[in-house]
C-alpha positions, 0 to 999 in steps of 0.5 A: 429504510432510515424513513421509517427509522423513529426520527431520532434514529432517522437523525443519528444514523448517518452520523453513526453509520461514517462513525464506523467507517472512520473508526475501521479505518483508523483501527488499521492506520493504528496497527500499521504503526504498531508494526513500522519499527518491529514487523509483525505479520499479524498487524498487518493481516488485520490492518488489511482485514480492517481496510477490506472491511472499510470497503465493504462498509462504505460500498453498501447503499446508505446515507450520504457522508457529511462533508466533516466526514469525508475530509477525516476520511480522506485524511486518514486513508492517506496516511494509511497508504503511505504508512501500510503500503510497506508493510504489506508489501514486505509480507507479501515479498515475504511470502514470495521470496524466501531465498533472496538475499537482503542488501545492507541499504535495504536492497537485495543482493544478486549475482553480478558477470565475473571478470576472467580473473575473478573466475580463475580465483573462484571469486563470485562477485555480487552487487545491491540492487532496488536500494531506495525502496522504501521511499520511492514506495512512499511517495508512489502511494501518495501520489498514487493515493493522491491522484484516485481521490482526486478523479485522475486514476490515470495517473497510476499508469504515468507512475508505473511507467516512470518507475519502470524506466528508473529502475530499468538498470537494475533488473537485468536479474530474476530475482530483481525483476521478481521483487520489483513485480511483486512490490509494485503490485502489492504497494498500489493495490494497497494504495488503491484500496485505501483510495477505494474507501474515500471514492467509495463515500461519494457514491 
């Protein structure tokens, strides 16, 4: 199609074509930053617009990114996954967790077996779990991110397993095992996605 494009615009497409792509992905890294310190439930839906829009852009058949393009590309969705991760994954917890109780070291609180005296006064002992998570979430999507851009998808896998067994003591609860599911889901598909964009500029 560019071939019969007048040759000024045969030149210029290209660059105008990852022009869009780099400007939708930094318009999405923008609003999760807006939202990091004051959550806001539409920032994020429209981050996450804007990323699945990244995608369907840099999916459609066209000319090759220039190597500048790739490397501010890549730049960008990374810090994108590590940034937006969190944010989408507390909406989507959200969503799907209304009654859970939050910790206050950013955990939740459940239910922990009551000794017999403490049920003989009536005493319902509870205890924090999955504290920490913020930053386990950070360095997941990095390195989750990381390893599909650089052609080792099969890394997430290792990843999910070495999470698992880390917080395999704090999941004896529903609620727990519920949280820690819905959060590892949303933070990777996040860091997929993000990761999709930079693979996506090879095809």
């Amino acid at each position: 199609m560019i071939a019969h494009l007048p040759p000024v615009l045969a030149a210029i497409g290209p660059v105008l074509v990852w022009c869009s792509a780099l400007i939708l992905v930094i318009a999405s890294l923008c609003c999760v930053i807006a939202t990091l310190r004051t959550p806001r439930r539409p920032l994020v839906y429209t981050a996450a617009g804007l990323l699945a829009l990244a995608i369907v852009f840099v999916s459609i058949p066209g000319p090759e990114a220039p190597a500048l393009f790739r490397v501010l590309i890549g730049v960008v969705v990374l810090a994108l996954s590590v940034a937006g991760g969190g944010p989408a994954a507390q909406v989507v917890l959200g969503l799907a967790s209304r009654s859970v109780v939050a910790g206050a070291n950013g955990g939740i609180v459940v239910p922990e077996k009551a000794t017999p005296e403490q049920i003989v006064a009536g005493v319902r002992p509870t205890h924090e779990v999955l504290r920490g998570g913020t930053t386990i979430g950070f360095l997941e999507r990095f390195a989750a991110t990381g390893a599909i851009m650089a052609g080792f998808p099969e890394a997430v896998a290792v990843l999910v397993a070495i999470k698992g067994v880390g917080r395999f003591t704090e999941l004896d609860a529903a609620e727990a095992r519920e949280r820690f599911i819905i959060g590892t889901l949303t933070s990777l598909v996040w860091a997929c996605a993000c990761a999709a964009v930079f693979r996506l500029t090879f095809a």
